[in-house]
C-alpha positions as CSV (number, residue, x, y, z in Angstrom):
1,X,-51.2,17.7,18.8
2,X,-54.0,16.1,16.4
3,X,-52.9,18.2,13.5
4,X,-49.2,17.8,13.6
5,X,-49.4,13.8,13.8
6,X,-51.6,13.9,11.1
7,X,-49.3,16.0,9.0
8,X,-46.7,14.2,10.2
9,X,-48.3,10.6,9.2
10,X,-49.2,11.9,5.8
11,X,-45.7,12.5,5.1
12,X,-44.2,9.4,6.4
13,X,-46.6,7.4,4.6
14,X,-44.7,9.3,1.6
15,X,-41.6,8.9,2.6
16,X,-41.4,5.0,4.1
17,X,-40.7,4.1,0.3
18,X,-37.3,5.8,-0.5
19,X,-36.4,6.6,3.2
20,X,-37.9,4.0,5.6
21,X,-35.4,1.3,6.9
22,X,-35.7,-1.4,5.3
23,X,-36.3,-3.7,8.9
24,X,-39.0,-1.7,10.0
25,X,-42.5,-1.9,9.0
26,X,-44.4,1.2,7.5
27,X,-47.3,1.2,10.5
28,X,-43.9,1.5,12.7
29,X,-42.4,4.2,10.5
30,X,-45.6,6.1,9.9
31,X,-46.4,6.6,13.8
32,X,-42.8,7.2,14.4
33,X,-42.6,10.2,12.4
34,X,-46.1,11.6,13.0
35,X,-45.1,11.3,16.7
36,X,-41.7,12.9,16.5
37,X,-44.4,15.7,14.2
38,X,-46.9,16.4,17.4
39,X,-43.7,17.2,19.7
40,X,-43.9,21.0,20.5
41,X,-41.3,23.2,20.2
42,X,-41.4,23.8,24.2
43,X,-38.5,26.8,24.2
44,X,-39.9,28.6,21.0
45,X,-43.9,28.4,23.1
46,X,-41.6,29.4,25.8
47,X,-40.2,32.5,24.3
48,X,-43.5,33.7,22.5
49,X,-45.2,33.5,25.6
50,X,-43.1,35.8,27.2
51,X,-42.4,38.0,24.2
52,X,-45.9,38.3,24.5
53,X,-46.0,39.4,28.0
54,X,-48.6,36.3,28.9
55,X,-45.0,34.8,31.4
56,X,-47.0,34.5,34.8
57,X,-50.7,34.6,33.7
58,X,-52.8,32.1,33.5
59,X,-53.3,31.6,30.2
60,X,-49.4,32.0,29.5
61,X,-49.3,29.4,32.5
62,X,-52.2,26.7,30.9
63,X,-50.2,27.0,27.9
64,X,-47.2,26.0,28.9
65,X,-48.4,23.3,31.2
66,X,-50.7,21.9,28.2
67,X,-47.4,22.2,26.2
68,X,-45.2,20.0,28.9
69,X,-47.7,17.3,29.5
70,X,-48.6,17.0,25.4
71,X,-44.4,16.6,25.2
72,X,-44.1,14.2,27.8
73,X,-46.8,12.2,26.7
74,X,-45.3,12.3,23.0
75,X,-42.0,11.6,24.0
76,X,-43.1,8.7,26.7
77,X,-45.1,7.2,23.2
78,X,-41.4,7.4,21.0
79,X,-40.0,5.4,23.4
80,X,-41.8,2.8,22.7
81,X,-42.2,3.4,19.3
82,X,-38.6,2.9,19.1
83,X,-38.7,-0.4,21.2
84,X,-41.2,-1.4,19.1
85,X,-39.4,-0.3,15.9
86,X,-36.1,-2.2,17.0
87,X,-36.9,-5.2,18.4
88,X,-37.7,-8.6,17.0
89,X,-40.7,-9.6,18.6
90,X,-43.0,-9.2,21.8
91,X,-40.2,-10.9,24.4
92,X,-37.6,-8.1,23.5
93,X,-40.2,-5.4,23.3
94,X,-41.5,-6.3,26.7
95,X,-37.5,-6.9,28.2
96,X,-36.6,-3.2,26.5
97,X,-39.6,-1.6,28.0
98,X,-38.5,-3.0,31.3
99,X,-35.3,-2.3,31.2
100,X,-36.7,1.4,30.4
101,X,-38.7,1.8,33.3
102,X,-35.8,0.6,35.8
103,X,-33.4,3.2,34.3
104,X,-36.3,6.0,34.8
105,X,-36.9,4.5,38.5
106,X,-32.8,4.1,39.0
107,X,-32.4,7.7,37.8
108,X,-35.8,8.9,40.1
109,X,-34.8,7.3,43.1
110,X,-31.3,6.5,43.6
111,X,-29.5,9.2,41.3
112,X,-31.5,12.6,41.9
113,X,-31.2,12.5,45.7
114,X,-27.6,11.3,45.3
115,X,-27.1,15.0,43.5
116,X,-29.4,16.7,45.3
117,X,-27.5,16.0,48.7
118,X,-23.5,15.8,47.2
119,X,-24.3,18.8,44.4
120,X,-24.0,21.5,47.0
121,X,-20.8,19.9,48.1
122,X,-18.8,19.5,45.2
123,X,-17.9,22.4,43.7
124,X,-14.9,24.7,40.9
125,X,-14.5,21.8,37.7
126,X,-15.0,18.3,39.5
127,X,-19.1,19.0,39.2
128,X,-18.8,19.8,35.6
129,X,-16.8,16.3,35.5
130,X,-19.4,14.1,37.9
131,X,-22.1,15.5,35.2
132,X,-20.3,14.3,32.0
133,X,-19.4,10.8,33.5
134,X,-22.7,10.4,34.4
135,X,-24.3,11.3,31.4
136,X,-22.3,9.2,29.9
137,X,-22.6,6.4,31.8
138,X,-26.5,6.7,31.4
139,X,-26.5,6.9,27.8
140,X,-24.1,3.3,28.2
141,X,-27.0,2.2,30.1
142,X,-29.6,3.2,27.6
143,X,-27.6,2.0,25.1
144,X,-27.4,-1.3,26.5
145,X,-31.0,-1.4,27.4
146,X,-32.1,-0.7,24.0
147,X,-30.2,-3.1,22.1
148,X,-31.6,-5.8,20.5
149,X,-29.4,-8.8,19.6
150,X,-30.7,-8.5,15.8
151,X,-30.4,-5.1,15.4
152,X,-27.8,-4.1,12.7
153,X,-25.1,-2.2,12.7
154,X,-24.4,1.4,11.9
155,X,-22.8,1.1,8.7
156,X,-26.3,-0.5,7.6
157,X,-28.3,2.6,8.6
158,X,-30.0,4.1,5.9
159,X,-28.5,7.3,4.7
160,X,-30.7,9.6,2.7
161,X,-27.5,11.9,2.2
162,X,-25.7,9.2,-0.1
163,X,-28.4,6.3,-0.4
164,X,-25.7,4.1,0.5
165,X,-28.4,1.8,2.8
166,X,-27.5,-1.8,1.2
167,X,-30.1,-3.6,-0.6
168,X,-30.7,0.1,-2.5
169,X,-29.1,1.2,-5.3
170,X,-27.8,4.7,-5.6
């Protein structure tokens, strides 16, 4: 994971110039990208391991488990990198992150057992439907959670494709 993020923060200190948003600051930026660098590849490990005939040995085992926990840990540190990225200050940073940790205890222990015990029961294309409206509704919630009042709108997104982010000139 070292040598990715430091690849990865080489390159974003090159690239905050012409790509980074205007908004966010370059330390944000640079551990942003170096982070979203040092996330494995899980199914590609996944698939060398057993195209490699290690599935079910120990090392083919340590690997993957060094692999899930290094991800997890990566992704839990995006998170709030991006909190940190898109708020305005320490109030909103904290409320985001705590709004973050109620949906992951909501989703832990109200909504798994709730498809663990009703799963079984529902079955032919009403499951496939419960799933969609639920994802849904949890990315409304994430959504929600993770929107700061100052944050801009989409049109003002930087867009490397046709540098139309405003303030920049094409």
């Amino acid at each position: 994971m070292v040598m990715p993020f430091a690849l990865g923060a080489a390159a974003a200190m090159t690239l905050h110039g012409p790509f980074g948003p205007q908004r966010t600051g370059r330390t944000a930026f640079v551990l942003y990208v170096a982070t979203a660098f040092s996330i494995t590849a899980f199914p590609v490990l996944a698939r060398i391991i057993k195209d490699r005939g290690l599935s079910g040995t120990r090392v083919g085992n340590l690997a993957m488990a060094c692999a899930a926990i290094g991800d997890v840990t990566a992704w839990c540190v995006l998170v709030l990198l991006v909190a940190m990225a898109g708020t305005g200050g320490t109030p909103e940073f904290v409320t985001v992150v705590a709004l973050t940790r109620a949906f992951g205890a909501v989703m832990a222990f109200i909504t798994r057992p709730l498809l663990a015990t009703y799963a079984g029961r529902v079955s032919g294309p009403v499951l496939p439907a419960l799933i969609s409206t639920g994802v849904l509704l949890a990315s409304v919630a994430t959504r929600s959670a993770s929107t700061p009042s100052s944050e801009p709108s989409p049109s003002a997104w930087p867009c490397p494709a046709t540098d139309s982010a405003p303030g920049r000139k094409a």
